[in-house]
C-alpha positions as CSV (number, residue, x, y, z in Angstrom):
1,X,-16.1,61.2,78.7
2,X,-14.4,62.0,81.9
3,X,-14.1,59.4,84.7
4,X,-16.8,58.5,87.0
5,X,-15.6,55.9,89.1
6,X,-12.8,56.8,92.0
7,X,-9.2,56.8,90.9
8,X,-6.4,55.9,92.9
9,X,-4.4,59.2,94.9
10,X,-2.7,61.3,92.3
11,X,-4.2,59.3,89.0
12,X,-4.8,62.5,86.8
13,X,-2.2,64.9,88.9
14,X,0.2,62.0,87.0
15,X,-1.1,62.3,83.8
16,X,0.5,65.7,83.7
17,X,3.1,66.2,86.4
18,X,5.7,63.6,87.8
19,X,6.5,66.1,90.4
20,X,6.9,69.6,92.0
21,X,10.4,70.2,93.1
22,X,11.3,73.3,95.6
23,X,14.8,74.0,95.1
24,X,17.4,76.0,97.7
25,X,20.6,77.3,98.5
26,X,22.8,75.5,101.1
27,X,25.9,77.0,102.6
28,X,27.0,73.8,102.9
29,X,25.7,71.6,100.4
30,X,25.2,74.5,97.6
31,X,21.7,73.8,95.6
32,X,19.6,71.7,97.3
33,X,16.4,69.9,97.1
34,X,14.4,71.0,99.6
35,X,10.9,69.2,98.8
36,X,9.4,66.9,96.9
37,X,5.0,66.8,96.1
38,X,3.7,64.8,95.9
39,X,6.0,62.9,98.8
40,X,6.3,59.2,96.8
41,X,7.4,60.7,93.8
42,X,10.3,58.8,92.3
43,X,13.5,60.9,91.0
44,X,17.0,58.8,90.9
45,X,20.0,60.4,92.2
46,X,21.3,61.8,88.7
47,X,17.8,63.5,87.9
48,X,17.8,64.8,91.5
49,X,21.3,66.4,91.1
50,X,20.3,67.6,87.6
51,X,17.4,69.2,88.8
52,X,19.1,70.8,91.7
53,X,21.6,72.3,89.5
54,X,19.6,73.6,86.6
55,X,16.6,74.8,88.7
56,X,19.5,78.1,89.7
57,X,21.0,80.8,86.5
58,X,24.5,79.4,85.6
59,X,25.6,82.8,85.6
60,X,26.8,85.5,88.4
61,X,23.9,88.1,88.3
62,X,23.5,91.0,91.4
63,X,19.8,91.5,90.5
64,X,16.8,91.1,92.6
65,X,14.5,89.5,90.1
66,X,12.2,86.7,89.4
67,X,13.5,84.0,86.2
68,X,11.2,81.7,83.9
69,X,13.1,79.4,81.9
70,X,13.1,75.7,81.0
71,X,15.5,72.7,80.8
72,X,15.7,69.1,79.2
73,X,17.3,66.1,81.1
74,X,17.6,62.5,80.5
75,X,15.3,60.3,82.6
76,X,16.0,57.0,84.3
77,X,12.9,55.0,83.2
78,X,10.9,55.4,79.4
79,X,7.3,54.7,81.9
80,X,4.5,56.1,79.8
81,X,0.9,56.0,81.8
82,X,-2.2,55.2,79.5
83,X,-3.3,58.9,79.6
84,X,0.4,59.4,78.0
85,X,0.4,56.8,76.2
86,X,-3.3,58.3,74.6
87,X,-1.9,62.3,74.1
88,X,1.2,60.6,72.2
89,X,-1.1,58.5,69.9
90,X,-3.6,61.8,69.1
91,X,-1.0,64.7,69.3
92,X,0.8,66.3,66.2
93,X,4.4,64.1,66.0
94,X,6.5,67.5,66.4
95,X,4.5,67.6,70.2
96,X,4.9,63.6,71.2
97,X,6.2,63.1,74.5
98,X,9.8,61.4,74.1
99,X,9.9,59.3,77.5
100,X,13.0,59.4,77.7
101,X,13.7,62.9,79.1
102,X,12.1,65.2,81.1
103,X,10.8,68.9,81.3
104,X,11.7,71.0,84.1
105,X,9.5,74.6,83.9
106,X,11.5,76.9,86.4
107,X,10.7,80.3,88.4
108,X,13.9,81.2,90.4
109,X,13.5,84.3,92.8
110,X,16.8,86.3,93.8
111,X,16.2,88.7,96.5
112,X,18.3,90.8,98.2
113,X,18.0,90.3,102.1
114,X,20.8,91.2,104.3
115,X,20.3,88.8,107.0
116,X,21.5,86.4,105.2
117,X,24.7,85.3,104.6
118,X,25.5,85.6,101.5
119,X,23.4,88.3,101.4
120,X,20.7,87.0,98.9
121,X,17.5,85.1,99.0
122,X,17.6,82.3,96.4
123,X,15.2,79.6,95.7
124,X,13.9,77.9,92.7
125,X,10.4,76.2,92.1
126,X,10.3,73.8,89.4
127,X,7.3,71.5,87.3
128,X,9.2,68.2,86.3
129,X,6.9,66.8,83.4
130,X,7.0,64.8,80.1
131,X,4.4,66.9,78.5
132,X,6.5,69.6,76.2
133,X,3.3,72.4,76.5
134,X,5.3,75.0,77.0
135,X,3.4,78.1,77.5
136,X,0.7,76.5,80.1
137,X,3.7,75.5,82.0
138,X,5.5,78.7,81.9
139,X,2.3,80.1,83.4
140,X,1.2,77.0,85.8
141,X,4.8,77.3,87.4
142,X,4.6,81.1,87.5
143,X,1.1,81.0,89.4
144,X,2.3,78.1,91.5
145,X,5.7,79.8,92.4
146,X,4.0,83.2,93.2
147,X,1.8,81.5,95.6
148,X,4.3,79.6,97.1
149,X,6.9,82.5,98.0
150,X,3.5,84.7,99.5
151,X,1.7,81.7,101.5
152,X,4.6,79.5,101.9
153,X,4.4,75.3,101.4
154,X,0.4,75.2,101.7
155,X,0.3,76.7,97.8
156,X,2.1,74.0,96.8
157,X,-0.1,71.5,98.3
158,X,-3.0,73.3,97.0
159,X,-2.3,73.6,93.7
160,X,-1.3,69.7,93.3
161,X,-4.8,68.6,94.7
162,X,-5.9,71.6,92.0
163,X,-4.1,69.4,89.2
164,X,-5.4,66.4,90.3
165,X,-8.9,67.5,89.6
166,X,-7.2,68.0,85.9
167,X,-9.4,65.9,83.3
168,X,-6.5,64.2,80.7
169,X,-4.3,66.4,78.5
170,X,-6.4,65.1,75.7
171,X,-5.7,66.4,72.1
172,X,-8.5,68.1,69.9
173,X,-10.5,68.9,73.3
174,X,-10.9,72.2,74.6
175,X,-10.1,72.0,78.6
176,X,-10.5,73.8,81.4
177,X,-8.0,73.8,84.2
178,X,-8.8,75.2,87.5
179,X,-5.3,76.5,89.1
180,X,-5.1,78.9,92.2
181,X,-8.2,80.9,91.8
182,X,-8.1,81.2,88.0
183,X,-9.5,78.6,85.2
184,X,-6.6,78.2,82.3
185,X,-9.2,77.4,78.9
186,X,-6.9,75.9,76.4
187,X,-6.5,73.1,73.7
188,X,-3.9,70.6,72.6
189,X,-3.6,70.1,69.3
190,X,-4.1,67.1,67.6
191,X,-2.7,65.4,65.0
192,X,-5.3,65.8,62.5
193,X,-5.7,69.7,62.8
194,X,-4.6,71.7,59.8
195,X,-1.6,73.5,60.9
196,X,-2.3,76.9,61.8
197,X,-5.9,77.3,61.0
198,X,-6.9,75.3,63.8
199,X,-9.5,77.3,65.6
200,X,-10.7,76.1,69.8
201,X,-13.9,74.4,69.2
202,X,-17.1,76.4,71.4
203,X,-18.7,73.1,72.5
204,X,-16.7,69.7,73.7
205,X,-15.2,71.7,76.8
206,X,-13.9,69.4,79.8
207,X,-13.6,71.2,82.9
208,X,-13.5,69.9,86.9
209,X,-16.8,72.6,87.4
210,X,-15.0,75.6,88.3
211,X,-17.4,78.7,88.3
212,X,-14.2,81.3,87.7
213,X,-14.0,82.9,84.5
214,X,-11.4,80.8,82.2
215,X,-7.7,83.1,81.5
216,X,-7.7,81.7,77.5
217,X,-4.3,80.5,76.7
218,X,-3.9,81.1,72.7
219,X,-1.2,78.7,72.5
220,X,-0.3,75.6,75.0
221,X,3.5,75.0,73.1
222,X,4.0,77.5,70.3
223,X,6.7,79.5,71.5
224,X,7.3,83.9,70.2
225,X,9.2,83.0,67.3
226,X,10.0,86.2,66.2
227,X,10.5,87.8,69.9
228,X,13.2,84.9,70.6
229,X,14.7,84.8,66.9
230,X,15.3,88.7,66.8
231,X,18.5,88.9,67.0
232,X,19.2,86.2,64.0
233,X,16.7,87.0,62.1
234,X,18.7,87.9,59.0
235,X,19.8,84.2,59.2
236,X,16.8,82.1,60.3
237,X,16.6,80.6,56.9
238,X,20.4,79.5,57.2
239,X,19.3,78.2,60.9
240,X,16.3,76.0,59.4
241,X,18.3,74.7,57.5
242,X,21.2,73.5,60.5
243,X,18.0,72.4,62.4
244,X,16.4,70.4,59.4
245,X,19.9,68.9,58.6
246,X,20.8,68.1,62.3
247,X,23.8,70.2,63.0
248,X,25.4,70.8,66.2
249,X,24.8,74.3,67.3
250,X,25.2,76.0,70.8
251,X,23.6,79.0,71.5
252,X,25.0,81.4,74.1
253,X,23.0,84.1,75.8
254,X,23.1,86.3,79.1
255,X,20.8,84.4,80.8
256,X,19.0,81.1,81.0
257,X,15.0,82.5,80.0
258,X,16.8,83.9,76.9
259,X,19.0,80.9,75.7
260,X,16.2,78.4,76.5
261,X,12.9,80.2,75.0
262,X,15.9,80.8,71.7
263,X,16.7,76.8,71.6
264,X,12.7,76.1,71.8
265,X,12.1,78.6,68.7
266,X,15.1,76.8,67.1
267,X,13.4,73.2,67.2
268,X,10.1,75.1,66.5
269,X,11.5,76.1,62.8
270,X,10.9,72.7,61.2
271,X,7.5,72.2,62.3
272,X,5.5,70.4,61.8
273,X,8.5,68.1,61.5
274,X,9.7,66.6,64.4
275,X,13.5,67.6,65.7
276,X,15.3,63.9,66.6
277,X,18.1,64.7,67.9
278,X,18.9,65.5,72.0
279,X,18.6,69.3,72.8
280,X,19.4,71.0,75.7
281,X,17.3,74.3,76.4
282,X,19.8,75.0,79.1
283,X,22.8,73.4,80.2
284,X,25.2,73.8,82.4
285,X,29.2,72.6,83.6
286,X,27.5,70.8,86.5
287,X,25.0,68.4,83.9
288,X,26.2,64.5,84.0
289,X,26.5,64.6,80.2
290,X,29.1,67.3,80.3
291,X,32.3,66.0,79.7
292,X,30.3,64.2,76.7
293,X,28.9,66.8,75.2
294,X,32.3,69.4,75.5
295,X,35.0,67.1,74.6
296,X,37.4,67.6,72.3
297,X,38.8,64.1,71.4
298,X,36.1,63.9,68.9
299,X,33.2,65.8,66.5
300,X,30.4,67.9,68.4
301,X,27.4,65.4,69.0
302,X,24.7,66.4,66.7
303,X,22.7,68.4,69.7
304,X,21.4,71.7,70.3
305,X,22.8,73.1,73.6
306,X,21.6,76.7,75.4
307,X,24.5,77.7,77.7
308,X,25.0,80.7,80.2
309,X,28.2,80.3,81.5
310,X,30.9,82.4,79.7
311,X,33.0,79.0,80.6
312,X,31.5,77.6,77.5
313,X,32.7,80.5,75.2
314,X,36.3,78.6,75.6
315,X,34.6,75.4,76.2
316,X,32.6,75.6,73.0
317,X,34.1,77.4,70.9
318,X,35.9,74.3,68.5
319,X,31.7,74.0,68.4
320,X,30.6,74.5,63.9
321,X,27.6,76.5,64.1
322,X,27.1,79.4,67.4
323,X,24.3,81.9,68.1
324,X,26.1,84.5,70.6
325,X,23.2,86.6,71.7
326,X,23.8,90.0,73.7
327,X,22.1,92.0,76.0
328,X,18.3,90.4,76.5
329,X,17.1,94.0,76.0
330,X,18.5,94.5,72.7
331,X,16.0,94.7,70.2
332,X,18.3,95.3,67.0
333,X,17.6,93.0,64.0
334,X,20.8,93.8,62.1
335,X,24.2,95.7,62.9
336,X,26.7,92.9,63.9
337,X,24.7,90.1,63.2
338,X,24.4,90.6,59.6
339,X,27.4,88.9,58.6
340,X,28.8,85.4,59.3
341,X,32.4,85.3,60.5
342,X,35.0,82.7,59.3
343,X,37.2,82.3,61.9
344,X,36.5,83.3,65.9
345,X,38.2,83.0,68.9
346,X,36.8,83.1,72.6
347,X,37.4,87.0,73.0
348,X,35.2,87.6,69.6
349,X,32.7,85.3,71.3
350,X,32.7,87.3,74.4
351,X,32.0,90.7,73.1
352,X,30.4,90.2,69.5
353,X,26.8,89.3,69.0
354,X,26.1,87.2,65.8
355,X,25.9,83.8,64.3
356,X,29.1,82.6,63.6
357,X,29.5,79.6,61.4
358,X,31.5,78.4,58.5
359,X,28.2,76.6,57.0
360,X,26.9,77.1,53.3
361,X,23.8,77.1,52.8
362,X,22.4,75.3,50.2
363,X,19.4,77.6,49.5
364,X,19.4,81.0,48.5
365,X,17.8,83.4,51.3
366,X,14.6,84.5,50.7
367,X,14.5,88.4,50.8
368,X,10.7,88.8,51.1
369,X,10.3,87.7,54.5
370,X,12.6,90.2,56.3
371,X,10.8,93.3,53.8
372,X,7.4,91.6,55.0
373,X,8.5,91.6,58.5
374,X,10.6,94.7,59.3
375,X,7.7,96.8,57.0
376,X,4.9,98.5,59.2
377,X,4.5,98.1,62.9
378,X,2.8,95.1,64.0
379,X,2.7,93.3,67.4
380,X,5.1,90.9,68.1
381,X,2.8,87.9,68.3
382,X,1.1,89.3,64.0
383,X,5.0,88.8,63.6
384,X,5.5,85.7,65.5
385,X,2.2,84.4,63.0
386,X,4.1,85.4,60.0
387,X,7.3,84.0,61.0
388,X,5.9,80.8,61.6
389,X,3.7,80.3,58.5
390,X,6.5,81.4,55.9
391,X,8.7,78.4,57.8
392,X,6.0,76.2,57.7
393,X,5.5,76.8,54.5
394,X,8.9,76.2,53.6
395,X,9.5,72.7,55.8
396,X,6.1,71.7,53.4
397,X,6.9,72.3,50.4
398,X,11.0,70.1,51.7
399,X,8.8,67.1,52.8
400,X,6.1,66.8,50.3
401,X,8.1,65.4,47.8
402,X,9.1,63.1,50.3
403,X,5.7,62.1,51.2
404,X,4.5,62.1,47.5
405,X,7.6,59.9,47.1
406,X,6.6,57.5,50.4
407,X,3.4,57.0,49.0
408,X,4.5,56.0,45.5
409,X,6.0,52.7,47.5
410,X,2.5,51.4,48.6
411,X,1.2,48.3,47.1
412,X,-1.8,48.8,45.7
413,X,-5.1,48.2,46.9
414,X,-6.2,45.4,44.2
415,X,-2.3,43.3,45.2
416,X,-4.4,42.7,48.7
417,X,-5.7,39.3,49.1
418,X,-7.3,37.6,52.3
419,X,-5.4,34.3,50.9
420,X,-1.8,36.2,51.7
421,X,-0.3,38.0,54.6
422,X,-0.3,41.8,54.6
423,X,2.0,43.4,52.0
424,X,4.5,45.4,52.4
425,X,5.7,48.8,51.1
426,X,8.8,48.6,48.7
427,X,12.3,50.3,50.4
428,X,13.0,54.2,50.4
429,X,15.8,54.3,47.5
430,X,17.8,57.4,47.8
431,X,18.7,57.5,44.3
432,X,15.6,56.4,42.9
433,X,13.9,59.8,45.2
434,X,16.1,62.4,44.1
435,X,15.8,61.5,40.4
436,X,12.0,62.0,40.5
437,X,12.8,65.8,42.0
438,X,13.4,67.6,38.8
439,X,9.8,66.9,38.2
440,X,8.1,67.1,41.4
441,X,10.7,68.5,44.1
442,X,10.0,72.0,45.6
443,X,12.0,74.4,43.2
444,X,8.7,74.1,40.8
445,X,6.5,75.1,43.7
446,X,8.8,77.1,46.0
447,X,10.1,80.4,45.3
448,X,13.3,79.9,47.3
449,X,16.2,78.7,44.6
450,X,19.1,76.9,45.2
451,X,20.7,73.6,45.3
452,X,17.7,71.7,46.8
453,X,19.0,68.0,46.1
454,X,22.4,69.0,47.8
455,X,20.0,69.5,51.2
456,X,17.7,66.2,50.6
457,X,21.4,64.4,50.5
458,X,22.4,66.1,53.7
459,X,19.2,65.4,55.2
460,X,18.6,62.2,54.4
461,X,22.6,61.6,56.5
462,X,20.7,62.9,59.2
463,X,18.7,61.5,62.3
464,X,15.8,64.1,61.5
465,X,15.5,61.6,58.2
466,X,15.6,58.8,60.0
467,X,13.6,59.5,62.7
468,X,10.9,60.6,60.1
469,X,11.1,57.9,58.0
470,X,10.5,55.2,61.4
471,X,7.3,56.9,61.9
472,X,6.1,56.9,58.3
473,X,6.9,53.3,58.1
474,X,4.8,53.1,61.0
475,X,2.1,55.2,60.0
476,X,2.1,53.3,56.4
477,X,1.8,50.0,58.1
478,X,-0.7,50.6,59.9
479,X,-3.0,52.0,57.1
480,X,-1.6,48.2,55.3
481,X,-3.0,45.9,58.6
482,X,-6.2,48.1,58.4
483,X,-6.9,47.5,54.6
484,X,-5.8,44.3,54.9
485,X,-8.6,43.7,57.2
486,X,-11.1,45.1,56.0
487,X,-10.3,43.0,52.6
488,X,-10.6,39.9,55.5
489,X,-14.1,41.2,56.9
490,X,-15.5,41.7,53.1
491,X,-14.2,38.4,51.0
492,X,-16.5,36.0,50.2
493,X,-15.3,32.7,51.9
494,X,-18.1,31.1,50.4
495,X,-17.9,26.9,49.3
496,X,-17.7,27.7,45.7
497,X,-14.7,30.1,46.0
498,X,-13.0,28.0,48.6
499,X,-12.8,24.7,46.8
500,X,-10.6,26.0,44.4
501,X,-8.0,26.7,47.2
502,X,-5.3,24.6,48.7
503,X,-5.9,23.2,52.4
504,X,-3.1,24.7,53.1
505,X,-3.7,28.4,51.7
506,X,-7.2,27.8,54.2
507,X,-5.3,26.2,57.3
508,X,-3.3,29.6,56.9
509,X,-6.1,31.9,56.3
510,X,-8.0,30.4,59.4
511,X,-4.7,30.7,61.7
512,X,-4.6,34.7,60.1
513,X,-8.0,35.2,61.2
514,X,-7.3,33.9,64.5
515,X,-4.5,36.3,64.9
516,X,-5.8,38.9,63.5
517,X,-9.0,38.6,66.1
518,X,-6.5,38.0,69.0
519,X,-5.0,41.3,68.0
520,X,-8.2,43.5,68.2
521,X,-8.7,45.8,71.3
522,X,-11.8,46.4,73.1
523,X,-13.3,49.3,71.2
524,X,-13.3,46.9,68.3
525,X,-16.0,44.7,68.8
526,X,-17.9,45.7,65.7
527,X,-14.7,44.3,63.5
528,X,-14.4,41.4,65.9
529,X,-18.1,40.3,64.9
530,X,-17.6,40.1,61.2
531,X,-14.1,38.4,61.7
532,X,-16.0,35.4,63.9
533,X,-18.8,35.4,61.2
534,X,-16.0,34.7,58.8
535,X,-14.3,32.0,60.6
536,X,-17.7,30.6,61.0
537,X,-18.5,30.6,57.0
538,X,-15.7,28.7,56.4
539,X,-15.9,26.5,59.4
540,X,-19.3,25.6,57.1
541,X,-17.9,25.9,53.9
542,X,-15.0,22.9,54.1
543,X,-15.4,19.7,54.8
544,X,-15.0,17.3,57.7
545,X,-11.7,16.1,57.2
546,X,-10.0,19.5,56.9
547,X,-12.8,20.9,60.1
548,X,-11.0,17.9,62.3
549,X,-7.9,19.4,61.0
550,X,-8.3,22.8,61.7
551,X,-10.2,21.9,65.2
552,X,-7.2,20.2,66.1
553,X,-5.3,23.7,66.6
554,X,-6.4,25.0,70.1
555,X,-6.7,28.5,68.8
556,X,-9.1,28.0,66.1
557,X,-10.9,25.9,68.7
558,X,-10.7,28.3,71.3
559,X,-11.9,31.1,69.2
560,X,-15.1,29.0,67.8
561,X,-15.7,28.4,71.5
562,X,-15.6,32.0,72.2
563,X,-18.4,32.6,69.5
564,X,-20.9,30.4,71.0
565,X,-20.1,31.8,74.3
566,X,-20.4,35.4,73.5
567,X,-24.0,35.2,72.8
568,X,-25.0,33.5,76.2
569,X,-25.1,36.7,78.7
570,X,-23.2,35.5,81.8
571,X,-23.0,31.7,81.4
572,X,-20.5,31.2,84.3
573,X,-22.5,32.6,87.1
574,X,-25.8,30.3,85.8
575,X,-24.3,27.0,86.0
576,X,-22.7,27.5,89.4
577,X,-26.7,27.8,90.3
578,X,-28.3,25.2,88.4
579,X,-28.5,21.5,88.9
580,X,-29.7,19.4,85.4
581,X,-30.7,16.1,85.8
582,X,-30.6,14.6,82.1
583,X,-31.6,11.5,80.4
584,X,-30.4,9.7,77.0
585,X,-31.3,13.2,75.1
586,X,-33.1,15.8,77.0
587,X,-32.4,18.1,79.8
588,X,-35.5,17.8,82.0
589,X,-34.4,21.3,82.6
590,X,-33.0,23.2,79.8
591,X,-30.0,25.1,81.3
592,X,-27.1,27.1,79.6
593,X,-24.9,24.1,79.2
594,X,-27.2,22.5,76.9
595,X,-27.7,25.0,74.9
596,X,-23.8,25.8,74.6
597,X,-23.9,22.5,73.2
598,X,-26.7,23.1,70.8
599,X,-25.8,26.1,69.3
600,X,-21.8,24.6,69.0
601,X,-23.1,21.9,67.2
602,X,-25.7,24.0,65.4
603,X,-22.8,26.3,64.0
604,X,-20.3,23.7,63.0
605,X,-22.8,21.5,61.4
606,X,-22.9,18.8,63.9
607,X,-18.7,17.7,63.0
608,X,-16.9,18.9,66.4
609,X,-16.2,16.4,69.3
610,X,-17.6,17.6,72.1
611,X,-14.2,16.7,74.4
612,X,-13.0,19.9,72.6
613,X,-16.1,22.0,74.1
614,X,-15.1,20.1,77.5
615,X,-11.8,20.8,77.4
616,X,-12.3,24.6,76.5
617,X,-14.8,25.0,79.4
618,X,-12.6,23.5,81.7
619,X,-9.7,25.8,80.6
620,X,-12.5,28.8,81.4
621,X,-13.5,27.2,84.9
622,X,-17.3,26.6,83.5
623,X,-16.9,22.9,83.8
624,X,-15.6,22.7,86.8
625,X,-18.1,24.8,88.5
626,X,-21.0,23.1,87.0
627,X,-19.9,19.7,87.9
628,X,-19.6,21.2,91.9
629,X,-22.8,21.9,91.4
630,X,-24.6,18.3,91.5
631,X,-24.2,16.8,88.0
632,X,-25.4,13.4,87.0
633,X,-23.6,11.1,85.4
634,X,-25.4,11.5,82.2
635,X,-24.6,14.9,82.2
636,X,-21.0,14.0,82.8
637,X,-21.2,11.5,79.7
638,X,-22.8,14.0,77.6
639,X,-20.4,16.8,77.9
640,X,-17.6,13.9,77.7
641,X,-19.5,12.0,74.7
């Protein structure tokens, strides 16, 4: 349900934008930033050099044209907003936002214009998001950009107040996004679609009540796999597996649309797995990790870099694994490219096209994609469909034994008792994995052969693994706190069953209870409810000596306080109304401080001091305001008695 109360200037533009950046070319200065919307957006120094020098081609080009590509740089904060915070929680784990870098989405113009003088007009318009939806952005920034460079700096203005009338990038929810005349329609996907059968839903459609006819966008961040993967197609198997095993690969192309959308489709093969390492769509000599990345003093960081500058081809070239892509036009699936070369030098980079690696793979390739694809003439976006289902198929059927194997380490749901803390899953054993995979690993259900526990070994040496793992653990104990609670709502803390327990086993189930109720959100009031009722039963079920005990600990007081309390609709604002006069045992006047008392005593069968009430109603400025208020001394000795 979309906001109706006011929000703060630039609330949703931030939920998908940090900035728009307009980007120039100074005699003087060389790329420079020339604006900033909106005007308080933060950037350090570092991000606004990176920006400035990734927002212009790395590479000499005489052409007037227009570029779209895409870079990745390291931020100087990891500040999610809730609406982030939301998409990351809902979205598929391949598509989280890593708050630790950010996207820039580029259009650079290059004109010729004579009056100048260097002879060229150059200027770059560039989205800087977290948000890694990269076809809306590639056409957000080209609507934006085209706007700009006709009507000038109003565009810009315009199309931010457009995007702050954005409702949140929310996953599973068809949206509508009015943007410079036109309405994008598109969905995010969420984490609990089925990969690639996910359909937009006709109904649940959030829009800001444009009356333009919605421009459907297929696809917010599935790049062309088989457009950008062309030229390697022969060897995308061999390329999964680099990905999937974290290798450091550079890809060099002519220009930076080509080198970036190729590193995108690159991460893209292991979906719905998420890539771990850093990658670098486009970089260039002038990032502030480039002396990092290129030197030689020790291995190539396990990274995926896109490069443009035929300075890397010598830079690079001590680099394991390269993709050397040649003219952008090209559309040639084999010829030089079909064979691997063991040894290469900077002049072989410079003029052959091809993979060139000394790698091994440890699957054999699997012939019936390339006779599926390069049969018939289909679109490119049938092929890009194809593509992409045969490698998801094959990243599945890698990581199901691993998931089969993840979930073999659960305790079981009978080993869960209210009476002990939340259990724990037993350690991933690398040995103990790989000797279950002669009977359950993928050769039984794949059709690609090969030396299959050779990759889980390299994979599991690998930060893919480990990143993967981190989130299963995650994901795995969080389905362990939520059966564990639900055994807490549904046991029977009855007398009978309750005698036969140690104080101490109940002191400790009453502090879990406690804990567990401090740790519930809003939304959860339903849960909330039945873990107060259960803290109740056995407030009734033990008897006075261990009640004093556990009364003793303010948060078991506190939260028996907060029972009574919740069921008396505005207590504070009554009692700084009311003046009581009392005698030995009646109100004359029954007001809501009476009754708090009543119904306290009511549900801990008359065995609480009262000076523990007192205490907690002074601690939620009740007591204090009633007292302002003109009470007797009775009163007083009552709610001190």
């Amino acid at each position: 349900m979309e906001e109706s109360f006011e929000l703060p200037p630039w609330e949703r533009f931030g939920r998908w934008l940090h900035c728009i950046c307009v980007v120039t070319f100074d005699l003087e200065l060389g790329q420079a930033l020339e604006m900033v919307y909106p005007g308080d957006a933060q950037l350090s120094s570092t991000e606004k050099m990176n920006i400035c020098y990734l927002a212009f081609p790395d590479s000499n080009s005489g052409c007037s044209r227009d570029t779209n590509f895409h870079f990745r740089i390291r931020r100087s904060s990891s500040y999610l907003n809730a609406a982030q915070i939301a998409y990351t929680e809902r979205v598929p784990i391949a598509a989280e936002i890593d708050p630790v870098y950010f996207y820039g989405f580029v259009h650079f113009r290059q004109q010729r214009d004579a009056t100048l003088p260097r002879g060229y007009y150059q200027k770059s318009l560039v989205l800087i998001t977290l948000l890694p939806l990269f076809n809306l952005f590639t056409y957000v920034v080209e609507a934006v950009a085209n706007g700009f460079f006709e009507s000038g700096e109003p565009a810009i203005e315009a199309a931010c107040h457009h995007i702050d009338q954005w409702p949140s990038p929310t996953p599973g929810e068809t949206l509508l996004l009015p943007l410079m005349g036109t309405v994008i329609q598109c969905r995010i996907p969420c984490r609990t679609d089925i990969p690639l059968t996910q359909t937009p839903p006709p109904f649940d459609v959030k829009s800001a009540h444009s009356q333009h006819a919605p421009m459907v966008l297929a696809s917010v961040n599935e790049v062309n796999l088989f457009s950008n993967l062309l030229c390697v197609l022969n060897h995308v198997q061999l390329l999964w597996e680099l990905v999937l095993t974290s290798e450091p690969i550079v890809v060099i192309a002519p220009g930076p649309s080509v080198c970036s959308s190729l590193v995108q489709s690159l991460i893209s093969l292991i979906w719905p797995l998420r890539y771990f390492n850093d990658h670098r769509p486009f970089f260039t000599i002038h990032d502030s990790e480039f002396r990092e990345y290129t030197s030689k003093m020790h291995p190539p960081p396990n990274v995926i870099l896109g490069v443009t500058n035929p300075f890397f081809t010598k830079t690079l070239q001590h680099w394991p694994h390269i993709v050397r892509v040649g003219d952008a036009n090209s559309r040639h699936v084999v010829n030089a490219e079909r064979t691997f070369r063991k040894t290469w030098d900077d002049r072989t980079l410079d003029t052959k096209p091809g993979l060139y690696t000394q790698y091994r793979p440890f699957l054999s390739r699997d012939k019936t994609l390339m006779k599926k694809l390069l049969k018939g003439e289909r679109p490119d976006s049938v092929q890009s469909a194809i593509l992409r289902r045969h490698m998801l198929e094959l990243t599945q059927s890698f990581m199901i034994p691993l998931e089969r194997y993840l979930s073999s380490l659960m305790p079981l749901q009978k080993q869960m008792s209210p009476f002990k803390a939340v259990p724990q899953a037993r350690s991933f054993i690398v040995e103990e994995f790989l000797l279950g995979l002669d009977d359950t690993g993928p050769a039984l259900t794949c059709g690609v052969k090969g030396d299959w526990n050779g990759l889980y070994r390299r994979f599991m040496a690998s930060k893919n693994f480990e990143g993967w793992l981190r989130c299963r653990r995650k994901d795995v104990d969080r389905q362990l706190r939520a059966a564990h609670l639900e055994v807490l709502c549904n046991a029977d803390f009855s007398p009978d069953v309750l005698q036969g327990r140690h104080q101490v086993e109940i002191v400790d189930l009453v502090l879990k209870l406690c804990d567990r109720i401090r740790g519930l959100d809003a939304s959860m009031s339903e849960v909330r409810a039945r873990l107060q009722s259960q803290l109740a039963t056995i407030m009734q079920s033990v008897d006075d000596e261990l009640k004093s005990v556990l009364l003793s600990n303010a948060a078991v007081r506190d939260y028996n306080c907060s029972m009574i309390l919740s069921g008396i609709p505005d207590s504070r604002s009554v009692l700084t109304e009311d003046v009581v006069e009392y005698d030995d045992l009646h109100p004359t006047r029954v007001v809501p401080s009476r009754h708090i008392c009543v119904l306290f005593l009511r549900t801990l069968n008359d065995a609480i001091c009262l000076d523990s009430l007192f205490g907690f109603l002074t601690q939620q400025r009740i007591a204090s305001s009633y007292c302002r208020t003109g009470t007797t001394l009775k009163a007083s000795k009552v709610m001190g008695s």
